[in-house]
C-alpha positions, 0 to 999 in steps of 0.5 A: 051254282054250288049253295053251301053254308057255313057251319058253325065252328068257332064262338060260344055256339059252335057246340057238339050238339048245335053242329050235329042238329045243323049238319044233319038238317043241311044233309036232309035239305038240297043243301050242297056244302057245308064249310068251316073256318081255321083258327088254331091260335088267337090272341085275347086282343083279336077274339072279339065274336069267337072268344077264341073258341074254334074246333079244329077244322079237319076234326070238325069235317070228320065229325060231321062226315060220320054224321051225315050221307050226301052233303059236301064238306070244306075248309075255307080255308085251311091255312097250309103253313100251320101243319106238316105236309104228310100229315095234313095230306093224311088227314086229307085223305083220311076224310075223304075216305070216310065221307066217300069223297065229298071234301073240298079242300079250300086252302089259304097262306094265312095272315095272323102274326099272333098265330105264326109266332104261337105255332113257331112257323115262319110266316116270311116262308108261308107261300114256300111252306103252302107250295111244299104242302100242296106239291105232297097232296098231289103228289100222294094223291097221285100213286100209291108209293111216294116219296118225302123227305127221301123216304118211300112209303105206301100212301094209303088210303088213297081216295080221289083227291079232292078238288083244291080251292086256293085262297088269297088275292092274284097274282099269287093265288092264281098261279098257285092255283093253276100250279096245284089247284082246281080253282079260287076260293074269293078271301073277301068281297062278293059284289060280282061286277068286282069279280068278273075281270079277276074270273076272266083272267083265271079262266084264261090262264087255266085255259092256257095251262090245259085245266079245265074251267076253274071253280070259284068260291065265293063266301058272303052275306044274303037279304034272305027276307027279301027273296028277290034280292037274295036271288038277284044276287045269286044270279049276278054271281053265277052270270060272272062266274062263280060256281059256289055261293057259301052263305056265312050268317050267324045263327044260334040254334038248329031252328034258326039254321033250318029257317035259314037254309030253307030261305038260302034255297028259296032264293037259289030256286030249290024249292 
């Protein structure tokens, strides 16, 4: 099972220099990923923890991609509807091109209605607007010339395309992933007899598809001061199914995210 952390990039300490010291420890450390959130617009009402402070995700994944040399790099998740689909397969590939193909690409349909009214989406459409996207993506990712909105151009760069994690619950999520994706990216809950019935059905129908077993992330929290139960936990996940563990725990400084990191390993029996 894949360990990853997610990076700071919303609230007060999400800072230039806290995300570099951080990035860099996790590219030093047996760290696997590093992730971030998405937000573009929240309202004063729902800013409780992040005082509505989010550095835009994709910006954030090219920064520390200059930053760092191994260390996978992901969205959980990158809400499709917020953005024109050429252009986000664009900045896509433009990532993965300059981490030398560490992106993993989590996406989501997204749910704030503040956030849909700000940006002037049409949240009633947003499932349409994530397929458009996800149908450009892999469609860029396919051939150098493509063609969108009746036009044919050269889609260049054209790395490998990232492995694609849909977030959201099924049955919507998992035909969407079976359709465009890689696997499923959890959206709440990491209590692993929850997860195994929902993991046995994806398979299932990737199986049938003709893909390839599904990857299936999961974001949650860890007893990190008891190394047992961290790793019982763990193991519960892995024995169920999962095949990527992101920790998401506050911290404030590098210190705190080293300490962190090296008990996340402990537990996962890196060390």
């Amino acid at each position: 099972m894949k360990i990853g952390i997610h990076l700071l990039n919303r609230g007060p300490n999400a800072k230039r220099a806290l995300i570099l010291e951080s990035a860099r420890i996790a590219d030093a450390l047996p760290i696997d990923e590093l992730w971030v959130f998405d937000h573009l617009a929240i309202p004063r009402e729902q800013s409780e923890g992040s005082q509505g402070f989010y550095i835009e995700p994709l910006a954030t994944l090219a920064y520390v991609a200059g930053a760092t040399a191994r260390v996978g790099i992901g969205t959980r998740v990158l809400i499709l509807p917020y953005r024109p689909p050429l252009l986000t397969a664009k900045w896509v590939a433009a990532i993965q091109e300059l981490s030398a193909g560490r992106l993993i690409l989590g996406v989501g349909v997204g749910w704030l209605d503040a956030e849909f009214r700000a940006l002037g989406v049409p949240k009633a459409r947003r499932g349409a607007l994530t397929d458009e996207t996800l149908d450009v993506i892999n469609r860029c990712f396919a051939e150098d010339e493509v063609e969108v909105n009746g036009q044919r151009f050269l889609f260049r760069p054209r790395p490998s395309r990232p492995p694609i994690l849909v977030g959201g619950n099924p049955p919507q999520a998992f035909a969407r992933a079976v359709r465009y994706g890689d696997g499923w990216m959890v959206p709440r809950g990491d209590d692993a007899a929850a997860l195994r019935e929902p993991i046995a059905t994806l398979r299932r129908m990737m199986r049938e598809a003709g893909k390839p077993v599904p990857e299936i992330s999961v974001s949650g929290t860890l007893p990190l001061d008891d190394r047992a139960a961290a790793r019982a936990k763990l193991t519960a996940l892995a024995d169920a199914g999962v095949t990527r563990f992101a920790l998401n725990q506050a911290y404030a400084s590098g210190a705190e995210f080293r300490r962190m990191a090296e008990q996340l390993l402990a537990a996962a029996g890196r060390t």
